[in-house]
CHARMM-style PDB file with segment names, atoms N, HN, CA, C and O in Angstrom:
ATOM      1  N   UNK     1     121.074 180.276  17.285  1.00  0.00      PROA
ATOM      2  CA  UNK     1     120.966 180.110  15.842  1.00  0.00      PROA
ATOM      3  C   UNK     1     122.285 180.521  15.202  1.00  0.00      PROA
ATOM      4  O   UNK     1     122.710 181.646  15.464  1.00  0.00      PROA
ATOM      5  N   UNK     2     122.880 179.837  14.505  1.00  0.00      PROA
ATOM      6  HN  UNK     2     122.535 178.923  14.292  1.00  0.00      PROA
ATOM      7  CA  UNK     2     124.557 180.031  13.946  1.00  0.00      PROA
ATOM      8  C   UNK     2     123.791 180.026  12.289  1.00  0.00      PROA
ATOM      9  O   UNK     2     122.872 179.342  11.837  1.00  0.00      PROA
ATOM     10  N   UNK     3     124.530 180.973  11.752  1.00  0.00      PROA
ATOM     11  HN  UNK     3     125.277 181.529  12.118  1.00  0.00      PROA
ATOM     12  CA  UNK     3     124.468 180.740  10.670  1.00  0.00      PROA
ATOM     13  C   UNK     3     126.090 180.636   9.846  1.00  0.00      PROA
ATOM     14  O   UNK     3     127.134 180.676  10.497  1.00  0.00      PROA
ATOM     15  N   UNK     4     126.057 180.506   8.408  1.00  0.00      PROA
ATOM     16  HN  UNK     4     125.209 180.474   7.879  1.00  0.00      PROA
ATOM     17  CA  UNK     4     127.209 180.041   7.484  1.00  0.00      PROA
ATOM     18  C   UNK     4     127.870 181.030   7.067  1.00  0.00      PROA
ATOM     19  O   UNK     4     127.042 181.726   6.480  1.00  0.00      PROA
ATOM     20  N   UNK     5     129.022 181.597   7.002  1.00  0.00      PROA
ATOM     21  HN  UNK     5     129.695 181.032   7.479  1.00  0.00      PROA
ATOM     22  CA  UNK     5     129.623 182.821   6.405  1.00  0.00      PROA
ATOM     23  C   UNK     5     129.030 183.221   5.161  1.00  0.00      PROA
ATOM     24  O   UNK     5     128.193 182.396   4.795  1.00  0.00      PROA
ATOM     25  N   UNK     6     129.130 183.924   4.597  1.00  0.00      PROA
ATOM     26  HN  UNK     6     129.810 184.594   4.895  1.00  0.00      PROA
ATOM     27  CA  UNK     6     128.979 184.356   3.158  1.00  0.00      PROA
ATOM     28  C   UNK     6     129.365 183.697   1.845  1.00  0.00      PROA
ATOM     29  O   UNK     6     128.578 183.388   0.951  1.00  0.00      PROA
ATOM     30  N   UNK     7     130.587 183.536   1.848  1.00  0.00      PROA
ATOM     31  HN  UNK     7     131.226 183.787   2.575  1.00  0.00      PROA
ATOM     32  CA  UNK     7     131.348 183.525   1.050  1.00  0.00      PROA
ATOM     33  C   UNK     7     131.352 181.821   1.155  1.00  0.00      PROA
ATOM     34  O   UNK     7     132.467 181.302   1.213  1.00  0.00      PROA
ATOM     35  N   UNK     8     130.622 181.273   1.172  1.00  0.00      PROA
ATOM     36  HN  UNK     8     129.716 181.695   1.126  1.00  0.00      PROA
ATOM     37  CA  UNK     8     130.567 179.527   1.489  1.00  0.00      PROA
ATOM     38  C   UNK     8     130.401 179.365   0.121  1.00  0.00      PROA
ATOM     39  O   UNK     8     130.028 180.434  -0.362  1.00  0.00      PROA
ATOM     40  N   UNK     9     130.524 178.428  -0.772  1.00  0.00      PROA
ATOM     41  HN  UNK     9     130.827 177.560  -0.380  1.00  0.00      PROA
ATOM     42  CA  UNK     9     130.157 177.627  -2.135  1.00  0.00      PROA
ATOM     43  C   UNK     9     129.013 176.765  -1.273  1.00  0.00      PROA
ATOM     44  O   UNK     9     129.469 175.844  -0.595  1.00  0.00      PROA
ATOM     45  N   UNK    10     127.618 176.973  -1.239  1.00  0.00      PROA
ATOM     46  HN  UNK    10     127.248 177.721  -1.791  1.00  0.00      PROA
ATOM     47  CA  UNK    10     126.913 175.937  -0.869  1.00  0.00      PROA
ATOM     48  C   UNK    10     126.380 174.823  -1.345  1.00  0.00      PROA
ATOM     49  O   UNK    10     126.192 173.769  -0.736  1.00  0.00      PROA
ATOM     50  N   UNK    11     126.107 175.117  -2.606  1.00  0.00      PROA
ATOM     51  HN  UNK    11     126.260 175.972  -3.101  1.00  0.00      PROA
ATOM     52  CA  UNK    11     126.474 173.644  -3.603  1.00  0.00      PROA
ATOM     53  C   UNK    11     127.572 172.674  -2.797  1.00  0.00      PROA
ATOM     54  O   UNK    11     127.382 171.813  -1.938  1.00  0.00      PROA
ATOM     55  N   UNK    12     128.921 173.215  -3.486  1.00  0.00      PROA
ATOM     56  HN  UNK    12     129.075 173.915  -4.183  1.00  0.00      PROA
ATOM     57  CA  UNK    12     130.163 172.316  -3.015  1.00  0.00      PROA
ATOM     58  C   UNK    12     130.335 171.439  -1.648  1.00  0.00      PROA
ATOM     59  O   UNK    12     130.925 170.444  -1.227  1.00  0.00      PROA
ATOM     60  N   UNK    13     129.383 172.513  -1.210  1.00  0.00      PROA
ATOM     61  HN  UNK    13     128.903 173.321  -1.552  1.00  0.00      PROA
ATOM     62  CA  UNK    13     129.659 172.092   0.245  1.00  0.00      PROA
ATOM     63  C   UNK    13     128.559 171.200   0.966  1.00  0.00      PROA
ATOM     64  O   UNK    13     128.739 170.502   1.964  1.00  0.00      PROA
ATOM     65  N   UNK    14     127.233 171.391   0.158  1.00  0.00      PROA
ATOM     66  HN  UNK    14     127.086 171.957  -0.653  1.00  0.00      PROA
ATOM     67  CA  UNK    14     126.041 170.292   0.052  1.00  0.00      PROA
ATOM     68  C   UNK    14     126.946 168.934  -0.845  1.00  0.00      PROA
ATOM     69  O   UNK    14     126.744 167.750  -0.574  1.00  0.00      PROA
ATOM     70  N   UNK    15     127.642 169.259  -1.601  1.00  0.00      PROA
ATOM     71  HN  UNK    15     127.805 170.221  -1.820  1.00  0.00      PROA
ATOM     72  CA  UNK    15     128.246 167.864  -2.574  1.00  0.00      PROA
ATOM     73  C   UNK    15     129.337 167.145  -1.474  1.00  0.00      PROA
ATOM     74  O   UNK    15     129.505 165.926  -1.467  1.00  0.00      PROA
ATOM     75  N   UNK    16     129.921 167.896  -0.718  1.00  0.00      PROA
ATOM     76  HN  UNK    16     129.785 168.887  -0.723  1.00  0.00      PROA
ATOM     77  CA  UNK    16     130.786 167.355  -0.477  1.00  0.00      PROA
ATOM     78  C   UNK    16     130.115 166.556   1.122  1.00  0.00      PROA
ATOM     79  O   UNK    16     130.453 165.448   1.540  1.00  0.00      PROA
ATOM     80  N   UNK    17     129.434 167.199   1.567  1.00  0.00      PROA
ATOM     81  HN  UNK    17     129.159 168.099   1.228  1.00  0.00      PROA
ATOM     82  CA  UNK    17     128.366 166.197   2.674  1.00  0.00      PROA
ATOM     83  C   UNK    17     127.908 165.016   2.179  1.00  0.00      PROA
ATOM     84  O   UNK    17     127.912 163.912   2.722  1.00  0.00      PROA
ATOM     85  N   UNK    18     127.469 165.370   0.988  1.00  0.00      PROA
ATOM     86  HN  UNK    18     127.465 166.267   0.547  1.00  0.00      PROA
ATOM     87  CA  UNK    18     126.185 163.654   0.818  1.00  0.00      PROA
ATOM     88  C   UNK    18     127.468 162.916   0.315  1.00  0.00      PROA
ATOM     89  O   UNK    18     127.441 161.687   0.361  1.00  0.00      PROA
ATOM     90  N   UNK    19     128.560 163.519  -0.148  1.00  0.00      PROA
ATOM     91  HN  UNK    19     128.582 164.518  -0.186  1.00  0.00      PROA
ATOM     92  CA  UNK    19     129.500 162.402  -0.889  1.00  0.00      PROA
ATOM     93  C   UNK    19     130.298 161.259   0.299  1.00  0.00      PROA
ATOM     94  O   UNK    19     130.691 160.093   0.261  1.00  0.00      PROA
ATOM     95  N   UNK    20     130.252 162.430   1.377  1.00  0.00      PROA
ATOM     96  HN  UNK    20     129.933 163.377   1.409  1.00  0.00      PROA
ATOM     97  CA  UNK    20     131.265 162.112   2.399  1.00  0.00      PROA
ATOM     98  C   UNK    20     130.478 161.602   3.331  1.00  0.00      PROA
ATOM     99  O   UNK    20     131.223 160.816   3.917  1.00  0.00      PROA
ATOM    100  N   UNK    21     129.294 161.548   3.907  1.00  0.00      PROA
ATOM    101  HN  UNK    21     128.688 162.186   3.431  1.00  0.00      PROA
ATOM    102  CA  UNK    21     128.230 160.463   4.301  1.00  0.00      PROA
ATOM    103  C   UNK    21     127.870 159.175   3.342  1.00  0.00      PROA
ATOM    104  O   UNK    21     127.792 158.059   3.855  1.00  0.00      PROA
ATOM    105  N   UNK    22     127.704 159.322   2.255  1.00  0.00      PROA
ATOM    106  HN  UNK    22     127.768 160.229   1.838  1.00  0.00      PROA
ATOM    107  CA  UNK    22     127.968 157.666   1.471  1.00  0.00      PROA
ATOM    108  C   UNK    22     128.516 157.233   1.774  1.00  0.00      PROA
ATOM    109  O   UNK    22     128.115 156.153   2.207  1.00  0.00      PROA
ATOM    110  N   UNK    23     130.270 157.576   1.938  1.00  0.00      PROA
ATOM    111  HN  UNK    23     130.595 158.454   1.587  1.00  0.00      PROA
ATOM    112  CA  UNK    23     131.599 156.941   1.791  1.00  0.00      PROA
ATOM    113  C   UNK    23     131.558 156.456   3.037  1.00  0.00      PROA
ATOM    114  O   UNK    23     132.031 155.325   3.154  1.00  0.00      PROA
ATOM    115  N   UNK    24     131.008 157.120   4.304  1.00  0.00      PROA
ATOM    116  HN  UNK    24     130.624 158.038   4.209  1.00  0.00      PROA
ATOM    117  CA  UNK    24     131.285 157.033   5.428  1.00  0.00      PROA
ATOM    118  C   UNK    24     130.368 155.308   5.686  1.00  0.00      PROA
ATOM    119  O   UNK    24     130.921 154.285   6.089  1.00  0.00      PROA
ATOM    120  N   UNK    25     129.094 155.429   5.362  1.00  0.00      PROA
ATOM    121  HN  UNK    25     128.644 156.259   5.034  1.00  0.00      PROA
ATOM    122  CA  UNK    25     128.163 154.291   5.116  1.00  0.00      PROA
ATOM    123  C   UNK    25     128.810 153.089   4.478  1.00  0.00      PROA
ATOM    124  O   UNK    25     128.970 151.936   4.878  1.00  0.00      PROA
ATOM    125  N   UNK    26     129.167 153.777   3.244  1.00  0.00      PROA
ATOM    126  HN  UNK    26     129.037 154.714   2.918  1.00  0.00      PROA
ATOM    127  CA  UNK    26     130.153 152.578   2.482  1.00  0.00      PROA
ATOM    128  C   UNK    26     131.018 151.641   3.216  1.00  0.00      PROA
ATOM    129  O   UNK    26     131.226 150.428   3.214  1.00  0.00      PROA
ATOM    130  N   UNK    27     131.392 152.565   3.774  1.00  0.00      PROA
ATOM    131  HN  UNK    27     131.222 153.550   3.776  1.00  0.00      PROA
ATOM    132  CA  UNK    27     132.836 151.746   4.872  1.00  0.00      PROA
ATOM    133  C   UNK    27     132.632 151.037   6.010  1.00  0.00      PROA
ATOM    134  O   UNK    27     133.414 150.328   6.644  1.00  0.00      PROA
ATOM    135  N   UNK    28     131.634 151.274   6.175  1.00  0.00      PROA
ATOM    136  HN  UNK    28     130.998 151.850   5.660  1.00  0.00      PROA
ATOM    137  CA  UNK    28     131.154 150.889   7.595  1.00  0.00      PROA
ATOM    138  C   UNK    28     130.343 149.927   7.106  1.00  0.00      PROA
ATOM    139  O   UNK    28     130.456 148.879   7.742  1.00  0.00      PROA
ATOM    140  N   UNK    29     129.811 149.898   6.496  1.00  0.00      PROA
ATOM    141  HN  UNK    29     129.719 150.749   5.980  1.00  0.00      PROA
ATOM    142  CA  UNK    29     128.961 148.377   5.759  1.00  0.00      PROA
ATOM    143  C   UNK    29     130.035 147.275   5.693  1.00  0.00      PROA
ATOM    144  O   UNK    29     130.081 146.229   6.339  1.00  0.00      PROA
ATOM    145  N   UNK    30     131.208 147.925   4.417  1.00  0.00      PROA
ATOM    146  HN  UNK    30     131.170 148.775   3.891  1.00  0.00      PROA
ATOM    147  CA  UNK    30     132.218 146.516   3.991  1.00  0.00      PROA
ATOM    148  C   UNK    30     133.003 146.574   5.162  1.00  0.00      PROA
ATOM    149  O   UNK    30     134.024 146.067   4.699  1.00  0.00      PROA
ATOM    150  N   UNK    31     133.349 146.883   6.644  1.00  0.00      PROA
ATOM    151  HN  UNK    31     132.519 147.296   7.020  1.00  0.00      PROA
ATOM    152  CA  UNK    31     134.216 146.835   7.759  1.00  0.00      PROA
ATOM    153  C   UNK    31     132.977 146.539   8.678  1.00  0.00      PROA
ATOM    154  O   UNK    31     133.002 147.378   9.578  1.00  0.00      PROA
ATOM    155  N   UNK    32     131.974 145.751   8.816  1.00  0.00      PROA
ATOM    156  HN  UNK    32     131.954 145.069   8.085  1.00  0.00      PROA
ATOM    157  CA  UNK    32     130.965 145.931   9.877  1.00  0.00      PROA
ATOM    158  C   UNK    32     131.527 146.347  10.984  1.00  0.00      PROA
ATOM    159  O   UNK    32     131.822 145.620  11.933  1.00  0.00      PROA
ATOM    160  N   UNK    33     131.756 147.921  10.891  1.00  0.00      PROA
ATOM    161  HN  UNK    33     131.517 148.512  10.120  1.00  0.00      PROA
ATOM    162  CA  UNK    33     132.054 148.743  12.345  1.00  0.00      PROA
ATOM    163  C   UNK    33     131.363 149.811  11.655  1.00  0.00      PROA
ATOM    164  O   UNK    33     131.544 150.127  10.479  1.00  0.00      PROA
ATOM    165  N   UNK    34     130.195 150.584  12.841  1.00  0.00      PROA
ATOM    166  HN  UNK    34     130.047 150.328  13.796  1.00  0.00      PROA
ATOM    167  CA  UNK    34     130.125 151.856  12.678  1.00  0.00      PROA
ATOM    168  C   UNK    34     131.270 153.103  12.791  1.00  0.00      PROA
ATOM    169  O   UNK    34     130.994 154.298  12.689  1.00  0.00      PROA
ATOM    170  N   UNK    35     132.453 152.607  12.996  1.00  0.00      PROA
ATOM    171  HN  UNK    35     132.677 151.636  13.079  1.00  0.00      PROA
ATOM    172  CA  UNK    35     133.227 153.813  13.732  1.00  0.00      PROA
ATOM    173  C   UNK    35     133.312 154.965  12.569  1.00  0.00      PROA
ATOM    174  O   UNK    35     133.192 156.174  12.766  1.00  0.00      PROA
ATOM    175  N   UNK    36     133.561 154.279  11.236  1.00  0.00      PROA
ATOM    176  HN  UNK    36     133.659 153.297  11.076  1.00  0.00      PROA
ATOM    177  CA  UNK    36     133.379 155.200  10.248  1.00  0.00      PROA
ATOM    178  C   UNK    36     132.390 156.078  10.111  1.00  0.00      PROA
ATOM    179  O   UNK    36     132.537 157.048   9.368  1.00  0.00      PROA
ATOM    180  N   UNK    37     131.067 155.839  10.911  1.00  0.00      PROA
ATOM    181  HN  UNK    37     130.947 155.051  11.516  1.00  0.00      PROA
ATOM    182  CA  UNK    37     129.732 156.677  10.743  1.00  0.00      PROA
ATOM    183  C   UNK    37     130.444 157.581  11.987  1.00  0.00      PROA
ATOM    184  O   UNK    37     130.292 158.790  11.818  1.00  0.00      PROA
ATOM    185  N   UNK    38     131.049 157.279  12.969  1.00  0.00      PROA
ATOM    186  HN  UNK    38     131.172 156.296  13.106  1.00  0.00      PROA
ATOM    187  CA  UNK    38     131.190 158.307  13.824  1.00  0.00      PROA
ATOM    188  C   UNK    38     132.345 159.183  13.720  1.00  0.00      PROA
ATOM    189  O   UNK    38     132.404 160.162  14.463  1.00  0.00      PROA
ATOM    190  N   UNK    39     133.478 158.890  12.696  1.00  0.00      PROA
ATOM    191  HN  UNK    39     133.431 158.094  12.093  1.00  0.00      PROA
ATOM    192  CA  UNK    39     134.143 159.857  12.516  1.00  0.00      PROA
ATOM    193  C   UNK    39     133.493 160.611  11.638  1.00  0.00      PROA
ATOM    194  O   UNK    39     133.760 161.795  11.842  1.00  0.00      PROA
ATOM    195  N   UNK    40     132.710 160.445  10.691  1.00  0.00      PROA
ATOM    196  HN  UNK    40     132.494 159.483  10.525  1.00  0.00      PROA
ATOM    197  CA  UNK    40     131.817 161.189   9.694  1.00  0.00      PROA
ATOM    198  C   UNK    40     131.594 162.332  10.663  1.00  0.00      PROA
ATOM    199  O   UNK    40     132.443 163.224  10.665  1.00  0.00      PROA
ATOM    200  N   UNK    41     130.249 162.449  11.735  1.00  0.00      PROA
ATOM    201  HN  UNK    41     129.559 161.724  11.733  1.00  0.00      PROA
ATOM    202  CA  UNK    41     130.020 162.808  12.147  1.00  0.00      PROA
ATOM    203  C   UNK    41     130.966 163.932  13.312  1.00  0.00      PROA
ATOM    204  O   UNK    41     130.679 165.118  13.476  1.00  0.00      PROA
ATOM    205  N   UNK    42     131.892 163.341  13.878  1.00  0.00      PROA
ATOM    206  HN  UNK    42     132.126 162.377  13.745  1.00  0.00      PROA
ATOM    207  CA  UNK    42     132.866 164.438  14.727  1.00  0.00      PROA
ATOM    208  C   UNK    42     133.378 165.317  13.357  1.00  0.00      PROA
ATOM    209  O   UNK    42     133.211 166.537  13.383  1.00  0.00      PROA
ATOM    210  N   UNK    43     134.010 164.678  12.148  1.00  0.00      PROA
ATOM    211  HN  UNK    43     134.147 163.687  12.128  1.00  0.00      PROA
ATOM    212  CA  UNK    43     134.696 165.617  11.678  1.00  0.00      PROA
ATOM    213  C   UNK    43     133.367 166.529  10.838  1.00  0.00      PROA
ATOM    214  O   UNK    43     133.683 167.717  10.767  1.00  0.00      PROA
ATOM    215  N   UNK    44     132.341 166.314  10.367  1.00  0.00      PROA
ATOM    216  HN  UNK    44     132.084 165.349  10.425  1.00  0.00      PROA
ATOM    217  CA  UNK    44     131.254 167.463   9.883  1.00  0.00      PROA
ATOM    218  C   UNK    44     130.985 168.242  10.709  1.00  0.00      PROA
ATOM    219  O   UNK    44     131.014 169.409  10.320  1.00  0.00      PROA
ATOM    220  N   UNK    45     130.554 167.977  12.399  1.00  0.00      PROA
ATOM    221  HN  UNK    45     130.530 167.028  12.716  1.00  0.00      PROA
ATOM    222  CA  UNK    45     130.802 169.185  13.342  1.00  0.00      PROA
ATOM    223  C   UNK    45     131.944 170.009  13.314  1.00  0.00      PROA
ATOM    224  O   UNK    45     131.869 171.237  13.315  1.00  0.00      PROA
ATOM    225  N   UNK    46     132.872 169.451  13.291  1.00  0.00      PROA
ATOM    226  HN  UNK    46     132.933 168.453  13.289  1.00  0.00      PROA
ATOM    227  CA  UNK    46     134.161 170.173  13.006  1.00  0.00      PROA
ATOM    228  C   UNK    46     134.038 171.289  11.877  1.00  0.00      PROA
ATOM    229  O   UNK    46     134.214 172.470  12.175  1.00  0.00      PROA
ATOM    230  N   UNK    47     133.771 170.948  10.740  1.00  0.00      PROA
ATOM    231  HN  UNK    47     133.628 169.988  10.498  1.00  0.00      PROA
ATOM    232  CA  UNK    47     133.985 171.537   9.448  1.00  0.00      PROA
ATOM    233  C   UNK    47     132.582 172.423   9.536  1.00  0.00      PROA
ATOM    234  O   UNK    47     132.689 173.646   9.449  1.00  0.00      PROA
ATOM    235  N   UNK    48     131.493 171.929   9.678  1.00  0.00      PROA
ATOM    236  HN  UNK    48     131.407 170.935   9.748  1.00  0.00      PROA
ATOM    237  CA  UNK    48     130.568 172.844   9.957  1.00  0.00      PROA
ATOM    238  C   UNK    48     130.805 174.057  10.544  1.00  0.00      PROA
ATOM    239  O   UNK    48     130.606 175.125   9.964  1.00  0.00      PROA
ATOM    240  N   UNK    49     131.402 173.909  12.155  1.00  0.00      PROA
ATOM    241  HN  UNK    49     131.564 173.041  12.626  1.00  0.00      PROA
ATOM    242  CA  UNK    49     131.589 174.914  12.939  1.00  0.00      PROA
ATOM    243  C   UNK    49     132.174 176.117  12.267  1.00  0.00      PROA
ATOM    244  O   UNK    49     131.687 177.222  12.030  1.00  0.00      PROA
ATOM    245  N   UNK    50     133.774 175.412  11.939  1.00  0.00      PROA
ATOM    246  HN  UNK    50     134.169 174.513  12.132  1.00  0.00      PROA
ATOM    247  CA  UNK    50     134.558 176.028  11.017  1.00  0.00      PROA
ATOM    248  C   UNK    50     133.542 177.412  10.065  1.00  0.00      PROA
ATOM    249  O   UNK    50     133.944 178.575  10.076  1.00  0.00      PROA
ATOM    250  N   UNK    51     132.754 177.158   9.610  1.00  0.00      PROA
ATOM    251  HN  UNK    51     132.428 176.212   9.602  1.00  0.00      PROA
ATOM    252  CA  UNK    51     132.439 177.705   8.230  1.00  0.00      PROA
ATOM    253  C   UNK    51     131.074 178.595   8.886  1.00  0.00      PROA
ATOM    254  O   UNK    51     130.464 179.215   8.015  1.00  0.00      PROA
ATOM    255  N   UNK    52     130.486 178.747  10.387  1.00  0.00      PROA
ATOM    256  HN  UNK    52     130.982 178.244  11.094  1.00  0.00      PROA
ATOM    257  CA  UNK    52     129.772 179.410  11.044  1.00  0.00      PROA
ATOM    258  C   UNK    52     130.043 181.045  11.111  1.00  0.00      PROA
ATOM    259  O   UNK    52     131.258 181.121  10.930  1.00  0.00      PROA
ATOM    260  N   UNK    53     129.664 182.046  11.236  1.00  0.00      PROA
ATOM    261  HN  UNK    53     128.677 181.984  11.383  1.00  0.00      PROA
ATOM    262  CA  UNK    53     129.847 183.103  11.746  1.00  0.00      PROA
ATOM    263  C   UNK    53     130.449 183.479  13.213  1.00  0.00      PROA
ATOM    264  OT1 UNK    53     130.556 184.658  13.553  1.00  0.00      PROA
TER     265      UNK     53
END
């Protein structure tokens, strides 16, 4: 079980997920390639981790 540092803005950081999963959808719709859904995904593990205890 990992949890999020303290000091996280979790708002910001809930805004900046759903914004950055749209965009990711967005793109990948008008480029019919998912690859955009899968960099979404490597870089939110990334940034997630980042911001773990």
């Amino acid at each position: 079980k990992q949890e999020l540092k303290e000091d996280i803005d979790i708002i910001s950081l809930a805004s900046f997920l759903a914004s950055s999963m749209e965009g990711a959808i967005m793109a990948s719709r008008v480029s019919n390639d998912n690859i955009h859904h899968q960099y979404f995904i490597e870089q939110i593990k990334y940034h997630l981790f980042s911001y773990s205890k």
